[in-house]
C-alpha positions as CSV (number, residue, x, y, z in Angstrom):
1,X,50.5,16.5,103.6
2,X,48.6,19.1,102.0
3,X,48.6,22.9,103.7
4,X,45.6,24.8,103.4
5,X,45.5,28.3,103.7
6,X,42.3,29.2,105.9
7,X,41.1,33.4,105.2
8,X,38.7,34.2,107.6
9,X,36.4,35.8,110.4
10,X,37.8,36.8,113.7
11,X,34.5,37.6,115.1
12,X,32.8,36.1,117.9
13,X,29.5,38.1,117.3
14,X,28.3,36.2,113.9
15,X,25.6,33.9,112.8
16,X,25.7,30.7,114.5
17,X,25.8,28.9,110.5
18,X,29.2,30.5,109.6
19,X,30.8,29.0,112.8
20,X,29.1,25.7,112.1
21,X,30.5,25.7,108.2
22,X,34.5,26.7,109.5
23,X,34.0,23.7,112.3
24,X,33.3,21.6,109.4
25,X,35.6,22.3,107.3
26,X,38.4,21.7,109.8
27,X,36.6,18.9,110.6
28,X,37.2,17.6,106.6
29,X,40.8,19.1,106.7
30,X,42.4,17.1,109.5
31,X,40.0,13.8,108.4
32,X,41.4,14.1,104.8
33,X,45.5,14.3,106.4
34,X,45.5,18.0,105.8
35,X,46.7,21.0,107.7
36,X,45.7,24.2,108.2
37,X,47.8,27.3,108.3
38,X,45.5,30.4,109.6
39,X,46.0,33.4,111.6
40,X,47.0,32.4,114.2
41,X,43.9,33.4,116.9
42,X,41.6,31.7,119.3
43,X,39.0,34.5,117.7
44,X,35.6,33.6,115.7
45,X,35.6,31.3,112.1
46,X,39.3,31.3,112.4
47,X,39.7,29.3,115.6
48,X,36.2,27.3,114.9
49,X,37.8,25.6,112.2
50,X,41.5,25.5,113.1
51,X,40.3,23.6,116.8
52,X,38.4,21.2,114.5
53,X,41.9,20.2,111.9
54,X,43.6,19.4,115.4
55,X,40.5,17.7,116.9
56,X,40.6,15.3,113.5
57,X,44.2,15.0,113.1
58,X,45.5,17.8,110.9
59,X,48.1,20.0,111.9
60,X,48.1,24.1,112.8
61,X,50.3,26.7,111.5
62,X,49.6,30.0,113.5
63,X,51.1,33.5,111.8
64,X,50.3,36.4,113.7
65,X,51.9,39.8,113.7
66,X,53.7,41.3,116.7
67,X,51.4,43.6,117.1
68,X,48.1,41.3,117.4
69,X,50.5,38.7,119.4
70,X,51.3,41.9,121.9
71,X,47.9,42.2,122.4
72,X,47.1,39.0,123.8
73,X,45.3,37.2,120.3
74,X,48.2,34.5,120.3
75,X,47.3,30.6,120.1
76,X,50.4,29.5,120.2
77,X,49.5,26.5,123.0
78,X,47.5,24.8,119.9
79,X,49.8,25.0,117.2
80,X,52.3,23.0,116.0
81,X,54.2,25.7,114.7
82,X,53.6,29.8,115.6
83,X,55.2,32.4,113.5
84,X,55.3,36.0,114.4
85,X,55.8,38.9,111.9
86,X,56.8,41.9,111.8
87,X,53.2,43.0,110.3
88,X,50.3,42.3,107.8
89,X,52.3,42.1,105.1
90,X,54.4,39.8,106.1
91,X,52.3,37.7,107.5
92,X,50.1,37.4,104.4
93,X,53.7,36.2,102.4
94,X,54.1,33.5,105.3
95,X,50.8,32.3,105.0
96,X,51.3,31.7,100.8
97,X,54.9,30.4,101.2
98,X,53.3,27.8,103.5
99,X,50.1,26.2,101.7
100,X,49.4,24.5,98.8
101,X,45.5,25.8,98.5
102,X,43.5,28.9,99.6
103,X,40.3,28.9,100.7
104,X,38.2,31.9,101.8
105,X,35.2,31.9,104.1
106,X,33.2,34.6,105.3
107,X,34.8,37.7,106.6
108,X,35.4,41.1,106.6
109,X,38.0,43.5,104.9
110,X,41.2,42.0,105.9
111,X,40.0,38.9,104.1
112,X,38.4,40.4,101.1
113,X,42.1,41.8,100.8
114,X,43.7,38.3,101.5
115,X,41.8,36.2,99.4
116,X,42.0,39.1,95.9
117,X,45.8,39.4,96.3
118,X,45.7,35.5,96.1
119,X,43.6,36.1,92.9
120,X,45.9,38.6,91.8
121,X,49.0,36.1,92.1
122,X,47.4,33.6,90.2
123,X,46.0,35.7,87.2
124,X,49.7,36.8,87.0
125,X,51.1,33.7,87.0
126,X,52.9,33.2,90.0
127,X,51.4,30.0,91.5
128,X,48.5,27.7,90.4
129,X,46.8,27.2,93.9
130,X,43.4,26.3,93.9
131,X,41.7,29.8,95.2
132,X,38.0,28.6,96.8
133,X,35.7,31.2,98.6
134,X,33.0,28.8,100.7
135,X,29.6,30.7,100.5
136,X,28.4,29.5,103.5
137,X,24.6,31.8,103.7
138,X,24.8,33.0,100.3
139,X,27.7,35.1,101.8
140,X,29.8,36.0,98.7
141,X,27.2,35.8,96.1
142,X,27.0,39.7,96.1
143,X,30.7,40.0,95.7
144,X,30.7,37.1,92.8
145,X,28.4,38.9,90.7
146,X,30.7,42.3,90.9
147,X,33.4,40.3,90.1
148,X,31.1,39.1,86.9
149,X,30.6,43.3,86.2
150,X,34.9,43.3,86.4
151,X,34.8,40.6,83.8
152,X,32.1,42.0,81.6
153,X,33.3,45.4,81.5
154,X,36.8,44.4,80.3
155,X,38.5,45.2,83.7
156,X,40.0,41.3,83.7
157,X,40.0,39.1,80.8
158,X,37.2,36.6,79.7
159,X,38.1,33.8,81.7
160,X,39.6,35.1,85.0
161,X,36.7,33.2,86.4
162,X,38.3,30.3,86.4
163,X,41.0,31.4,88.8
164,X,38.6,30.7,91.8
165,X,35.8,28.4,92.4
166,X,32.9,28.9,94.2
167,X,32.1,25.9,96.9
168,X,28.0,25.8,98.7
169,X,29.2,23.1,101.4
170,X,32.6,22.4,103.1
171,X,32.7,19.4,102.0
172,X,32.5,20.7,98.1
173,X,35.9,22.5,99.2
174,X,37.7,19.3,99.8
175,X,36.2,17.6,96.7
176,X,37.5,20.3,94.2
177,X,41.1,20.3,96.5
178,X,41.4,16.7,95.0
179,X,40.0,16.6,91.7
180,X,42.7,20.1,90.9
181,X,44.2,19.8,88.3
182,X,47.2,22.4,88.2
183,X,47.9,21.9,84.8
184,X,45.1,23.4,84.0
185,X,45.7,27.0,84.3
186,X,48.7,28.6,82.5
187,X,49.2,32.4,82.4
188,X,49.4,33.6,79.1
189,X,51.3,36.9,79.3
190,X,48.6,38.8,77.9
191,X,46.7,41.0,80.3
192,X,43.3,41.4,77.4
């Protein structure tokens, strides 16, 4: 079974269409045998769409830090499996080691930071994983285009586009998850 990676929200004080689009793409994941691994919260996107993967089938794989655990933002009674880390860092290791695909929905800094070290490890070579950012609302067109201006101005290399796709629906994120090819993408050496 395929592990997908889920970067996301952890607030409960958004738009009522960004919870909708994480419930339905946990929907898609545990209909389509899939699991998710997450963070590991019963907070905001996160938890909207890891409930629906169980709800449907799919398994959950919960990494937390400690720290956030210590606090009390565990859901370790819903997962199959709940890994605590020492911190961020860590964490964010466990959470590639585990999946086979990343997929980014609307959030804040910690998963602009998640999802552009994924980028990162794939430009350089060290995985293929399909890399999708769900722009549920228009939410990461802003961020697409400056990614365009990196491009343009020669801060990546003509083509680094292609490392990530861009889905409108949740159901356009489990389409491209099964028409990847992984062959497709070979890193070159050559930073320009």
């Amino acid at each position: 079974m395929t592990n997908i990676c889920v970067f996301a929200s952890s607030s409960n004080n958004l738009e009522e269409c960004f919870y909708k689009d994480a419930a339905k793409l946990g929907e898609l994941i545990g209909q389509n045998k899939m699991n998710i691994v997450y963070g590991g919260s019963r907070l905001g996107m996160m938890y909207a769409c890891a409930s629906k993967v169980k709800e449907n089938g799919g398994k959950i794989i919960g990494i937390m830090p400690q720290r956030l655990y210590d606090l009390g933002y565990g859901n370790s009674e819903d997962c199959e499996e709940f890994i605590i880390t020492s911190g961020m860092r860590e964490r964010k290791a466990k959470m590639d080691e585990r999946s086979e695909v990343i997929i980014a929905l609307a959030g804040g800094f910690g998963t602009l930071e998640e999802i552009s070290e994924m980028i990162v490890q794939k430009q350089l070579g060290y995985n293929k994983k399909p890399i999708i950012f769900l722009n549920t609302n228009n939410f990461y067109t802003n961020l697409i285009k400056f990614f365009d201006d990196i491009i343009k101005n020669n801060f990546a290399k003509s083509g680094t586009e292609k490392l990530y796709y861009i889905a409108q629906t949740p159901k356009d994120c489990i389409q491209y998850i099964k028409e990847y090819n992984y062959n497709s993408l070979t890193y070159s050496g050559k930073f320009s």
